[in-house]
N, C-alpha and C positions, 0 to 999 in steps of 0.2 A: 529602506527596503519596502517594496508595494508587498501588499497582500492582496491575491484576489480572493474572490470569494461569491457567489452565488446563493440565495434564499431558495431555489427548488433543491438544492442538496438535505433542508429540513424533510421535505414531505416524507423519504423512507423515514416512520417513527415505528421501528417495530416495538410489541408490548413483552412478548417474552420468546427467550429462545432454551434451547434443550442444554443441558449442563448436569453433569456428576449424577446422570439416569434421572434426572427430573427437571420440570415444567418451572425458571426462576426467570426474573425481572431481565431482561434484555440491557445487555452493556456498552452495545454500542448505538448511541441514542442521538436526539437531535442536541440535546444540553452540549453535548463535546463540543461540538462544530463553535454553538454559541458563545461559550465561555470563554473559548479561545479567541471570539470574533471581540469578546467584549475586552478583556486582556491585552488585545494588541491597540485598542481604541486609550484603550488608557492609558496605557503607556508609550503611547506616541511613537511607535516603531516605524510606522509611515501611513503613506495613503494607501485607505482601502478602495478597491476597485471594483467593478463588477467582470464576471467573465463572459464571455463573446462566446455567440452560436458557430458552433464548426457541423459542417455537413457529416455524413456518415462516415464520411472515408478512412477519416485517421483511427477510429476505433477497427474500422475492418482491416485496417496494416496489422493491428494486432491479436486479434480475435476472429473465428471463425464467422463469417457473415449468418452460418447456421443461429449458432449462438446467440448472436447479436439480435436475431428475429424472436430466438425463443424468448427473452426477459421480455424484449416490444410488447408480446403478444402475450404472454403468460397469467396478467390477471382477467383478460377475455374468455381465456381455456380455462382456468379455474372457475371462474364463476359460470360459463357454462353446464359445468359438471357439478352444482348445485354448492357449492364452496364460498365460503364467506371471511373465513378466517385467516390466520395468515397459514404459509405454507413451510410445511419442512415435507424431506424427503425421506421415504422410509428404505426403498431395494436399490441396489445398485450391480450396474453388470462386470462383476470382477471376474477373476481366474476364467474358471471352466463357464460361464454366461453370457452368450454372444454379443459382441458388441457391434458386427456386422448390419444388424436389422434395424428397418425404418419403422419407432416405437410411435402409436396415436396417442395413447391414454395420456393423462398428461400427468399421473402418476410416475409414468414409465420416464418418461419426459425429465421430471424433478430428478430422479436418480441418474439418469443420461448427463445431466449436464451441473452435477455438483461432486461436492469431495466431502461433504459432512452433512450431519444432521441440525449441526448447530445455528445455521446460517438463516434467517426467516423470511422468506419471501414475501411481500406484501402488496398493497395496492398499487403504490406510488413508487416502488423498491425501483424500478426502470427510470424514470424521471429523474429521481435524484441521482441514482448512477452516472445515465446522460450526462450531469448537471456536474458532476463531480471531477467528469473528465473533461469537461470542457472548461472548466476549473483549469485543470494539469497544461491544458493546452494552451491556454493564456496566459500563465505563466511560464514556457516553454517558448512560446513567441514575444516576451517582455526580454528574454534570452537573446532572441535571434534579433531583436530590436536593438540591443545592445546595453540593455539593465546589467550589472554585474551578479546584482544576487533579486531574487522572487520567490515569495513564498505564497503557494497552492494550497491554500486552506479546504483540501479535501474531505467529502464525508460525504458518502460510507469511503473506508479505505480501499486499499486495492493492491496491495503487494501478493497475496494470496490466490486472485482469479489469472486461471490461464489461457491457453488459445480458445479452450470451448468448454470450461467450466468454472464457477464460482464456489466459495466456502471460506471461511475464516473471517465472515461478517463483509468481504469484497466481491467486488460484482464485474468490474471492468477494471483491467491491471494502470490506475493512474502513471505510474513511475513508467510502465512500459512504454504506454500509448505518447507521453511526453518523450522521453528517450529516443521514439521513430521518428516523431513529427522534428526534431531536432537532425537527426539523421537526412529525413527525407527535401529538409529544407535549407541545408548547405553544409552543417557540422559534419567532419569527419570521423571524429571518433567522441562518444559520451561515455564517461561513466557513471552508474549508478551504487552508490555507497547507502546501504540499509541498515539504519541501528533500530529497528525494531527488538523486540525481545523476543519474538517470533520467527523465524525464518522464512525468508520472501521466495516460499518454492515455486509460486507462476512468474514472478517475473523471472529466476534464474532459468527456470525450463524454456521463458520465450529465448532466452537468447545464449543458451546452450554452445550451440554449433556456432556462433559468431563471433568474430575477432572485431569488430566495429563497436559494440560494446560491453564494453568491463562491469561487471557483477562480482561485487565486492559483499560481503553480510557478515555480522558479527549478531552472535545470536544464543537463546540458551539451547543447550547440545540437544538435539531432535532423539535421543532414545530415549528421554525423561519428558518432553516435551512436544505440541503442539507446533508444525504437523507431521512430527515423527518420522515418515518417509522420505526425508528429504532434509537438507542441511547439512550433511559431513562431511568432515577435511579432506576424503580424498575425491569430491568430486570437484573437478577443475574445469571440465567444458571439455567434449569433445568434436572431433572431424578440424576444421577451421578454426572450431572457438576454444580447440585446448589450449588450456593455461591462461584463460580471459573469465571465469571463473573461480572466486577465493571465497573460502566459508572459514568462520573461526568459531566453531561450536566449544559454549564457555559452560560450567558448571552450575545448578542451582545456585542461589546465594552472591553470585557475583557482584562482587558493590566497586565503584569507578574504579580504587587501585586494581584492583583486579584485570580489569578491563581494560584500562589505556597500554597495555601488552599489544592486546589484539590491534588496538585503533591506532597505535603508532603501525604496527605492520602493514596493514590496509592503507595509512598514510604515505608510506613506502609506495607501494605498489600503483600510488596515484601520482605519484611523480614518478616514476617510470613510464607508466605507461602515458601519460601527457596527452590528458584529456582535453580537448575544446569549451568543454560544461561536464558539469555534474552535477548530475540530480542525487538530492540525499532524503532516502526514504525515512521520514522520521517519525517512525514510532515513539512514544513517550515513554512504552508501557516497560521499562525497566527501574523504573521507580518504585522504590520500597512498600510503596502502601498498595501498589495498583491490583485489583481485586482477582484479577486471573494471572498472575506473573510471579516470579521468583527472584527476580535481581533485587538487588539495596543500594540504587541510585537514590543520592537526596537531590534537592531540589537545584541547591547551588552546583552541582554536576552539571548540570545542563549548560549553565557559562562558558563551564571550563570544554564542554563538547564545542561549542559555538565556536569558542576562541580559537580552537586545533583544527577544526575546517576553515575556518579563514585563512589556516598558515598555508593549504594546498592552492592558494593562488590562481581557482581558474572562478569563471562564469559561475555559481550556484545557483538554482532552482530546489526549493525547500518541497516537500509533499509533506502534509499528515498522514500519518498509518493510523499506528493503534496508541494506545493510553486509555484507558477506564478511571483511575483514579479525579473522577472527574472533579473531585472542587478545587487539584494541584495542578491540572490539565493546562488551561491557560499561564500561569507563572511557569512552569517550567519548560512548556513551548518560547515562549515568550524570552526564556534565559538564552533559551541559544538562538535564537535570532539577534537579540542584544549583543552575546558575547561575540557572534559570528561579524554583527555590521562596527562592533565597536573595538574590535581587535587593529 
């Protein structure tokens, strides 16, 4: 299996972001990316590759062109406005605060076009985003080339950014923008299977109303968890895309037994619905030690995850999401690409 992989996905190095009302160490960092790069080198999972330059377009299939201008431009307008450090957002225009008006400040700006305060905006934060999705798209075209399985050594992640806002440490939705470019360049139908511990609310909300592709998540239950408005079993996708939509919100504490309930159903539903490729959003961060999560995956779990998506039998295209536990980061990435090419 190739891995791609690109060196500007390091430059986002944020220093710290906002957690539990205070100012702590930043966890999604350049180390992930690396550990993982150095994991796969060691254990000989395949060749690594570098990723190819894609013009603007496939990010604007899935993201507002607005949006896509504001990251471009955004450490320009911050340091304009006398700013040096990195950025979070403080206002945002909910309920009763217009969302109609064209905001200058770039204050106004940051709240415009995010979901949290946690997410740090920084110098290079555009750059490696770019870099990250062009990542996804390179292995998305290893796909269309006729590789059977690739993995998109993504960073920062991306299941969490939607048509025209970022949060959850993601900036550009990698699993989406790969998902279209797949779409838009012969496949007919993709599914996209997300075992983050998280739930991937921008990529389900891009592709809500669509029946072309399947948004599958197994995740912990969003009233306890990150990002709470989003992930429950009765949302299924509506207009066109009802019932192209499946959420399995699992309990705190969920360790594999628990778990392979959900992952055989979702497996169900991938042999139903007879995808062309699938992309599998792979968050790590359900692993027992990972510093912002609640599941008790051990490490050898990842295997036996590898193993059970090789049994779905189509094209794979791997992403990284999230995982924090970073000195288990690499090995347990690493198991299910194993268990997946060695099943």
């Amino acid at each position: 299996m190739k891995t791609v992989f690109s060196d500007l996905q390091l430059a986002h190095a944020p220093a710290q972001e906002i957690s539990d009302g205070e100012l702590k160490p930043a966890v999604e960092i350049p180390r992930r990316a690396e550990i993982v790069l150095e994991t796969v080198r060691q254990r000989k999972v395949g060749d690594v590759v570098g990723s190819e330059e894609f013009p603007i377009r496939p990010l604007q299939r899935v993201h507002a062109s607005h949006y896509v201008s504001f990251l471009e431009s955004f450490w320009g307008r911050w340091t304009e406005a006398g700013r040096t450090k990195e950025a979070f957002p403080f206002v945002w225009p909910i309920r009763s605060l217009r969302q109609d008006v064209e905001i200058e400040h770039i204050d106004g700006l940051l709240g415009r076009y995010s979901m949290d305060a946690g997410t740090p905006v920084g110098e290079f934060t555009y750059q490696a985003a770019r870099a990250s999705a062009n990542t996804a798209l390179t292995g998305a075209k290893l796909i269309l080339d006729g590789e059977k399985s690739a993995f998109a050594l993504c960073r920062p992640p991306g299941h969490h950014a939607g048509f025209d806002f970022y949060g959850g440490y993601c900036f550009f939705n990698n699993a989406a923008v790969a998902a279209q470019y797949l779409r838009d360049y012969g496949l007919n139908r993709v599914a996209i299977l997300d075992v983050d511990y998280h739930h991937g609310n921008g990529t389900q909300a891009l592709f809500y109303d669509r029946p072309d592709v399947l948004f599958l998540s197994i995740h912990a239950d969003p009233k306890n968890e990150y990002p709470y408005f989003l992930g429950f079993a009765d949302e299924t996708g509506e207009h066109a895309g009802t019932g192209f939509t499946r959420n399995w919100p699992l309990p705190l504490g969920t360790d594999w037994d628990a778990y392979t309930p959900a992952l055989e159903e979702a497996c169900r539903w991938l042999l139903v619905y007879k995808p062309d490729a699938m992309i599998v959003s792979l968050g790590l961060d359900c692993f027992e030690n990972d510093p912002i999560s609640g599941f008790r995956f051990k490490s050898e779990d990842y295997i036996l995850l590898g193993q059970r998506l090789a049994k779905v039998g189509v094209p794979t295209l791997f992403l990284l999401e999230g995982g924090y536990a970073v000195d288990a980061l690499g090995t347990n990435c690493v198991n299910v690409l194993e268990g997946f090419g060695g099943s």
